[in-house]
MINUDO-198841 format. One record per residue: residue in three letters; x, y, z of N, C-alpha, C, CB in turn. Coordinates in steps of 0.1 Angstrom, whole numbers, padded with zeros to 4 digits, always signed. Glycine has a CB too. Example, Ala and Ser with C-alpha at 12.3 -4.5 7.8 and 13.67 -1.06 7.14 Angstrom:
<batis>
ALA+0132-0057+0078+0123-0045+0078+0132-0033+0078+0113-0045+0090
SER+0128-0022+0071+0137-0011+0071+0129+0000+0079+0141-0006+0057
</batis>
This chain:
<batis>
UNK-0193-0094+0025-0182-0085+0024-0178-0079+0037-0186-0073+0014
UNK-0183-0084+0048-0179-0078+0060-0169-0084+0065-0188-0076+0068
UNK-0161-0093+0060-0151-0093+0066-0141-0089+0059-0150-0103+0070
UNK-0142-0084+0047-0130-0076+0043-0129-0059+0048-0131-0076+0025
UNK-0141-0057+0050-0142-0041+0057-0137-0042+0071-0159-0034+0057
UNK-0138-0030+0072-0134-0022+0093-0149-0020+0093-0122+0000+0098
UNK-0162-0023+0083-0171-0020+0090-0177+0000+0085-0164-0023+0105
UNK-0187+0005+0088-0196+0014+0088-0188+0021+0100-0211+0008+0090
UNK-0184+0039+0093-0181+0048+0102-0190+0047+0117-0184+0061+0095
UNK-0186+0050+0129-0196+0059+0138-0205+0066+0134-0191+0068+0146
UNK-0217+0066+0143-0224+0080+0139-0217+0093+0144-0240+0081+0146
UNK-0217+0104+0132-0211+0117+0139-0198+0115+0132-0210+0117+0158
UNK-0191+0104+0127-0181+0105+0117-0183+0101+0103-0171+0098+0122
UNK-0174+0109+0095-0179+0109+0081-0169+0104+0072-0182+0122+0078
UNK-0169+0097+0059-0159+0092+0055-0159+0093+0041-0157+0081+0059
UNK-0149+0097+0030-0153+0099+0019-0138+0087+0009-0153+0119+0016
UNK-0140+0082+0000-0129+0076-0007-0126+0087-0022-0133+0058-0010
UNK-0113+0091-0020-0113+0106-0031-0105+0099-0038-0108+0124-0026
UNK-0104+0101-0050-0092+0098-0064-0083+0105-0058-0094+0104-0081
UNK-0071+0099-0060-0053+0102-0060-0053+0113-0069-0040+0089-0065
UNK-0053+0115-0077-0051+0133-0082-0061+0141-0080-0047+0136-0097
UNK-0071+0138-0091-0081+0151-0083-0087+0153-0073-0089+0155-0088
UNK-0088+0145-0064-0091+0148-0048-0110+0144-0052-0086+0171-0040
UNK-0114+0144-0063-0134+0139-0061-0134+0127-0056-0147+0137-0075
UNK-0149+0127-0050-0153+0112-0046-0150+0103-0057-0168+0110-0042
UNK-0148+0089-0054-0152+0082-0063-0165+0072-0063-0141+0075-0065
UNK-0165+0063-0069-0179+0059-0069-0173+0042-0059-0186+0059-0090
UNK-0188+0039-0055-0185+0025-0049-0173+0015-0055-0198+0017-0050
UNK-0166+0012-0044-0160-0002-0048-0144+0006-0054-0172-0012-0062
UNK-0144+0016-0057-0134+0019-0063-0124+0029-0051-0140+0027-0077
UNK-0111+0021-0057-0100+0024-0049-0094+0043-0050-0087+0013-0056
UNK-0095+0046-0041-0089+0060-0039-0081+0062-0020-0106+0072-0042
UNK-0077+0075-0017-0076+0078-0003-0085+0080+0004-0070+0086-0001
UNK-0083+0076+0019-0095+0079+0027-0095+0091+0036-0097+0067+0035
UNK-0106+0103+0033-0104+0116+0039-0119+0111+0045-0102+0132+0028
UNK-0120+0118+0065-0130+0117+0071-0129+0131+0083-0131+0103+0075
UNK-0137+0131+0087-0142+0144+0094-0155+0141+0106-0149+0154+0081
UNK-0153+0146+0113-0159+0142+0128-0152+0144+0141-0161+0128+0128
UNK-0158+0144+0149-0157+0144+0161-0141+0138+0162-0171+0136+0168
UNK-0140+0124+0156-0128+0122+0161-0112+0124+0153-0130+0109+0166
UNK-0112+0136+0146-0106+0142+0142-0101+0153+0144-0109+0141+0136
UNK-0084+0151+0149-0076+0160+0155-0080+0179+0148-0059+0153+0153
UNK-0077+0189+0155-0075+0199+0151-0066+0207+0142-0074+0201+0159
UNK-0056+0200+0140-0042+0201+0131-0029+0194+0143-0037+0223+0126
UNK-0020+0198+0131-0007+0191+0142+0002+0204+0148+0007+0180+0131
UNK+0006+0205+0158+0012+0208+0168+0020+0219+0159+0019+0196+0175
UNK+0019+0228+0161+0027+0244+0161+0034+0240+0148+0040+0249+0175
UNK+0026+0234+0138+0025+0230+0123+0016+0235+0116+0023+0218+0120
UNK+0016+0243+0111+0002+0250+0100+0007+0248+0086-0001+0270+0101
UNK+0016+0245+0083+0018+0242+0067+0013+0227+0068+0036+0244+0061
UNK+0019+0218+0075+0016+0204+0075-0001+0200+0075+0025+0198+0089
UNK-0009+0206+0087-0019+0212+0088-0029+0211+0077-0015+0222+0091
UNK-0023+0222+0071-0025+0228+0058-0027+0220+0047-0016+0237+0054
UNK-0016+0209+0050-0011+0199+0033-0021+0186+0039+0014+0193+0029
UNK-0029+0185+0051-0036+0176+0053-0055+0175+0052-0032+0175+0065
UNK-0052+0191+0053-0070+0193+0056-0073+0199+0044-0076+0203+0071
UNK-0087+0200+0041-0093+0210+0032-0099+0220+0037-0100+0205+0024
UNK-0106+0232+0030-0116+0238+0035-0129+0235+0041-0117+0242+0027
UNK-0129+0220+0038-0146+0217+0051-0141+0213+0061-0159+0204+0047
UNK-0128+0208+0064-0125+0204+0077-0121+0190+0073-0138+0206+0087
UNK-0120+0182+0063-0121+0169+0061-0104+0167+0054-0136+0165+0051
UNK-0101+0154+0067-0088+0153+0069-0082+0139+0056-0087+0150+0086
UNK-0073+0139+0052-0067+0129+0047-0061+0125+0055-0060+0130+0037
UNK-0064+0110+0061-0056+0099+0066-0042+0093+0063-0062+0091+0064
UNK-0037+0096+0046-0030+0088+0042-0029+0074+0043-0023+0092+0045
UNK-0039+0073+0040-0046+0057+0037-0054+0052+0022-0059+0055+0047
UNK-0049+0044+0020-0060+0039+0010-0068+0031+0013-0056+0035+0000
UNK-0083+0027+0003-0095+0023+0007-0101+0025+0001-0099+0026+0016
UNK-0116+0017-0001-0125+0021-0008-0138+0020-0001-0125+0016-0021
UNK-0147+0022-0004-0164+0019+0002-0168+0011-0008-0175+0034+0003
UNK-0181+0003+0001-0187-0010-0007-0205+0001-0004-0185-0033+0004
UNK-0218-0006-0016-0224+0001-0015-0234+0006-0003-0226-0002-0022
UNK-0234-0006+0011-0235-0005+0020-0225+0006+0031-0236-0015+0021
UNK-0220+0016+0026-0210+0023+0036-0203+0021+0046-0214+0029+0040
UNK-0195+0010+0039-0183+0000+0046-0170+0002+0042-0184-0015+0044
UNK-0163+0008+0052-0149+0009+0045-0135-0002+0046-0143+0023+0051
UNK-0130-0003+0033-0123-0015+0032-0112-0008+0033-0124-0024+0020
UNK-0097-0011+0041-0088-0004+0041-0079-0015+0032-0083+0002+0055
UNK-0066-0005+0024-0062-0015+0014-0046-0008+0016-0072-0013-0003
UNK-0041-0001+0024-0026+0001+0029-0026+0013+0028-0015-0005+0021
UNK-0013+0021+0033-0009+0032+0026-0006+0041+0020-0009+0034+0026
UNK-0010+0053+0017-0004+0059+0003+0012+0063-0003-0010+0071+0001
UNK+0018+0060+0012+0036+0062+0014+0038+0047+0006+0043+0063+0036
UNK+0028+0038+0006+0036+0024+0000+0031+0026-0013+0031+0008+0007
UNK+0026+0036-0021+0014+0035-0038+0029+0029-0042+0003+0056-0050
UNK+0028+0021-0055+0039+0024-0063+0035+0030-0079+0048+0010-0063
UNK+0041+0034-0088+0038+0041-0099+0046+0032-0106+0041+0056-0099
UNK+0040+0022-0113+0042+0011-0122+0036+0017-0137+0034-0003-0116
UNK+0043+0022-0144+0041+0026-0161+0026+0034-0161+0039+0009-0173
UNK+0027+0046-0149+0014+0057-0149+0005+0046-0137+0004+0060-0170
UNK+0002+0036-0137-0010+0030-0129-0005+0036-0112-0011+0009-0131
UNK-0014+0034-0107-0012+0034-0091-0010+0018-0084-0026+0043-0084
UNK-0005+0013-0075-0001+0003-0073-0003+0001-0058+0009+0003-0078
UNK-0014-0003-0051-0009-0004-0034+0002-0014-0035-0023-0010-0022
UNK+0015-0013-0025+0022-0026-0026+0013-0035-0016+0041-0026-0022
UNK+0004-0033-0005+0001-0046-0002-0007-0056-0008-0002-0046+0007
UNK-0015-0054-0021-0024-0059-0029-0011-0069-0031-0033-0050-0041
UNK-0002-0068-0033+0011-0074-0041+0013-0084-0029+0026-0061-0046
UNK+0019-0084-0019+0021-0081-0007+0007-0097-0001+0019-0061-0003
UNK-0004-0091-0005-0019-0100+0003-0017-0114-0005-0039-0092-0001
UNK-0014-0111-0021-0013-0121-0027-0002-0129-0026-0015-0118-0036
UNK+0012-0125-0027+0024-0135-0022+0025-0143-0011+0035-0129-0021
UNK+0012-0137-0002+0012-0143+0011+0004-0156+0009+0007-0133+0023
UNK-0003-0158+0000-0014-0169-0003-0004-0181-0007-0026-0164-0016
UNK+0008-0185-0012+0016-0195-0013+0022-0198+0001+0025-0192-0023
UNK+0021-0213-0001+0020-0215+0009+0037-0217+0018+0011-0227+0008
UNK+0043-0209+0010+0057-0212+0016+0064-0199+0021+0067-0220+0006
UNK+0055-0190+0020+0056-0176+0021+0049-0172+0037+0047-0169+0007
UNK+0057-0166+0041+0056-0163+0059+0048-0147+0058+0077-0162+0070
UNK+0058-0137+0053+0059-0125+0055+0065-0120+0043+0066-0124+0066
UNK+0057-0111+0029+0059-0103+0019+0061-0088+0018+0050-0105+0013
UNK+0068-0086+0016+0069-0065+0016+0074-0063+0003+0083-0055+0029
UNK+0071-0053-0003+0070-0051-0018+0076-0035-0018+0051-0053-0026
UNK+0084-0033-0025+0090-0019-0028+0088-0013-0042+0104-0018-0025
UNK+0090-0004-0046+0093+0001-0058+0107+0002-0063+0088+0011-0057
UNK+0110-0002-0075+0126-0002-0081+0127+0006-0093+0132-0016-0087
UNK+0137+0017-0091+0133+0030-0105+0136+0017-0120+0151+0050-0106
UNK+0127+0022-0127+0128+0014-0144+0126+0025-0150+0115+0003-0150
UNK+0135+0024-0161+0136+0036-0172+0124+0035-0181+0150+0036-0183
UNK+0116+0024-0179+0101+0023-0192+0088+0029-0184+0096+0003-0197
UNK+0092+0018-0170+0079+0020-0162+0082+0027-0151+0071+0008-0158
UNK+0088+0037-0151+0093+0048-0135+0095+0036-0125+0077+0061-0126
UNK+0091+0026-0121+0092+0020-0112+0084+0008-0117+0087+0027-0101
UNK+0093-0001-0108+0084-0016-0109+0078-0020-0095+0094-0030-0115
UNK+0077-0031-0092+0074-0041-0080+0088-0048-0076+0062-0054-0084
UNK+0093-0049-0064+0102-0062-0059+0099-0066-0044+0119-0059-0059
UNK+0097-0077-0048+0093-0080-0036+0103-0087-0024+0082-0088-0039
UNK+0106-0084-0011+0111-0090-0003+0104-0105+0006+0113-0080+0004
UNK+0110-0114+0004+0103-0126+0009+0106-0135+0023+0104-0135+0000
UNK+0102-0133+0039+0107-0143+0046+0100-0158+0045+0107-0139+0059
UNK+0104-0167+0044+0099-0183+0040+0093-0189+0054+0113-0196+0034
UNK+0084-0195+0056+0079-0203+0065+0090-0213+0070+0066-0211+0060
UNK+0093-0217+0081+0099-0227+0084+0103-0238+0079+0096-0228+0089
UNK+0111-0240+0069+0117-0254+0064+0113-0256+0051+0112-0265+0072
UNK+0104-0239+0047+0101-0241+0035+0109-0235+0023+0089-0237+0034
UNK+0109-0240+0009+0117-0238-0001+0111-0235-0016+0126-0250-0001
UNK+0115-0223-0019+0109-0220-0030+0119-0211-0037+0096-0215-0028
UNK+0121-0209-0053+0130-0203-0059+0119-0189-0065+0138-0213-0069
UNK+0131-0181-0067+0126-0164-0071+0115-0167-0083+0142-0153-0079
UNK+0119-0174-0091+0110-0173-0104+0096-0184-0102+0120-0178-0118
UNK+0099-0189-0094+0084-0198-0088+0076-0185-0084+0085-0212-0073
UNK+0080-0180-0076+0074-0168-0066+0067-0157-0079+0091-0159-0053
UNK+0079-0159-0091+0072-0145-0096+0062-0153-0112+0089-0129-0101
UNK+0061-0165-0111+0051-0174-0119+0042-0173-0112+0053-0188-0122
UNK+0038-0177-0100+0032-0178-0094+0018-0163-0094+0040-0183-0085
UNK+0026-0156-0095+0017-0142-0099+0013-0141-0110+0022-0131-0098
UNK+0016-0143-0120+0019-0148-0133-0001-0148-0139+0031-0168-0132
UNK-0009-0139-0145-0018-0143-0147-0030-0146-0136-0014-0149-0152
UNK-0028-0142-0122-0034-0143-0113-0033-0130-0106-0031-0155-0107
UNK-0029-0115-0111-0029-0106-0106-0021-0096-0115-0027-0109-0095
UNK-0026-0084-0122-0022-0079-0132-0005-0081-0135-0027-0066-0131
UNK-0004-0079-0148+0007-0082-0150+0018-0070-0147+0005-0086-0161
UNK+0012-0058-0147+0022-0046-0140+0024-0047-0124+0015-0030-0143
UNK+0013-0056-0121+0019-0061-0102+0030-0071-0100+0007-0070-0092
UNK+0032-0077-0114+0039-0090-0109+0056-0085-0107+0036-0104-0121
UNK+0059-0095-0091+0073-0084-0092+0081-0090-0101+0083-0081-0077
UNK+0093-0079-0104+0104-0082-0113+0113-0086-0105+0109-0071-0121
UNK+0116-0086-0094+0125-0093-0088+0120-0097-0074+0136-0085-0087
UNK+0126-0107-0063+0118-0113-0055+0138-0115-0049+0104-0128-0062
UNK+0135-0114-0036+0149-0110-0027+0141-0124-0015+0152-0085-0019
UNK+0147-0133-0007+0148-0135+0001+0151-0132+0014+0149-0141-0001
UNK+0145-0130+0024+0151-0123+0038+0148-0131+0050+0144-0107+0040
UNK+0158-0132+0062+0154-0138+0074+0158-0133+0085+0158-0148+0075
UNK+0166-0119+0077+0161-0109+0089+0156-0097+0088+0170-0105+0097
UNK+0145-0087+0089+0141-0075+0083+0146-0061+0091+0125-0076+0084
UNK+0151-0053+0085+0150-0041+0092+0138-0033+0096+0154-0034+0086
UNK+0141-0030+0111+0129-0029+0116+0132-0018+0125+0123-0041+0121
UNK+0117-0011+0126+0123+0002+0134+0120-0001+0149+0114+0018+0129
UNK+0114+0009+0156+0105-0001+0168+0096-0004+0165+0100+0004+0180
UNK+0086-0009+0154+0081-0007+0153+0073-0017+0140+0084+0002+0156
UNK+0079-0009+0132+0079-0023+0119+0088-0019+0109+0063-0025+0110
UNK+0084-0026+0100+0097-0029+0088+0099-0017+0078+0094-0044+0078
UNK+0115-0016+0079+0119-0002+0069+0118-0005+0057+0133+0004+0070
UNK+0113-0004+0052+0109-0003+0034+0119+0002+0028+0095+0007+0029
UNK+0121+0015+0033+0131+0021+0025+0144+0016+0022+0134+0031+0028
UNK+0149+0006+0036+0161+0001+0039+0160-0013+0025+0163-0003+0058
UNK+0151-0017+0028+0151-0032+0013+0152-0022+0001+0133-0044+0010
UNK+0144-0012-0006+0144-0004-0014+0160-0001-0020+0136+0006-0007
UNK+0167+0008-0008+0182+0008-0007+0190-0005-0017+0187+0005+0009
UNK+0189-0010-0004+0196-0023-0006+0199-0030-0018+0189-0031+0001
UNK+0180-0032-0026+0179-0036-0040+0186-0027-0049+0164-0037-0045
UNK+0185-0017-0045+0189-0002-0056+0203-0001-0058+0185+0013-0050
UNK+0214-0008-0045+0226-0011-0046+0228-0024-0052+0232-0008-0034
UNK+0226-0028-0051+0225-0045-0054+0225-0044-0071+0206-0055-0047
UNK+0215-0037-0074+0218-0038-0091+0221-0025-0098+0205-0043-0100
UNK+0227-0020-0088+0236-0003-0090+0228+0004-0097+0251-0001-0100
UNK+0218+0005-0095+0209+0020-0095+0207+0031-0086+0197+0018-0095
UNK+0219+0031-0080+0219+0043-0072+0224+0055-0077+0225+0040-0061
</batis>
């Protein structure tokens, strides 16, 4: 399992994986956020005390805004962030779990997965797709292909091809594909 982890905190740093609503530990192996505390953990943010506030708890122990879990050796696995969860019919959703798996076909370069409002399930999966060089594959291969090989509330409902991404300095705007889909099938 060590190569799916970052590995065992430092000594002197501390790391806990808490459930998305009620903030307790969870137990090994199981997906929650990652709050840690130590030495290398800032003071608060900059002439911000509400933000501050909406980050830390009373022991001092910060939410990352990360998700992750621990294996029973005290290895933490990082699994994306909580700005990307999606809320697929009540479940929690990392999109890169969605995202790790579309990347395993072999005609698939680069996956990013959004959320699309649904009046059943608040939101679904869609996934944005750039193709490998010279490679060719249609929307509904892409969304068979998930098909029984990763829950069925992950599998996306729609699948968008892209060959150029919006990008900040940095990396790719989510929100801007998000948009985009949301105008595309006039859910805006």
């Amino acid at each position: 399992m060590r190569s799916t982890t970052s590995g065992r905190p430092f000594r002197g740093i501390e790391v806990q994986i808490r459930d998305f609503e009620s903030g307790d530990v969870v137990p090994v192996w199981e997906r929650g956020e990652i709050w840690c505390r130590g030495f290398n953990v800032f003071e608060g943010y900059y002439k911000d005390p509400v933000k501050t506030a909406e980050c830390f708890d009373d022991e001092g122990w910060f939410n990352t805004g990360d998700i992750g879990r621990m294996d029973a050796d005290g290895r933490v696995g990082y699994l994306g962030r909580v700005k990307d969860m999606l809320k697929v019919g009540g479940e929690n959703v990392a999109a890169v779990e969605i995202e790790s798996y579309l990347q395993t076909h072999e005609a698939v370069a680069i996956a990013q997965v959004v959320g699309i409002p649904d009046e059943r399930y608040v939101e679904v999966p869609a996934a944005f797709v750039e193709l490998m060089p010279g490679a060719e594959v249609a929307e509904g291969e892409l969304i068979s292909y998930c098909k029984g090989q990763i829950a069925s509330f992950k599998v996306p409902r729609y699948v968008r091809f892209v060959q150029e991404w919006p990008i900040s300095a940095t990396k790719i705007q989510k929100f801007r594909l998000q948009e985009q889909l949301c105008t595309e099938l006039d859910l805006t």
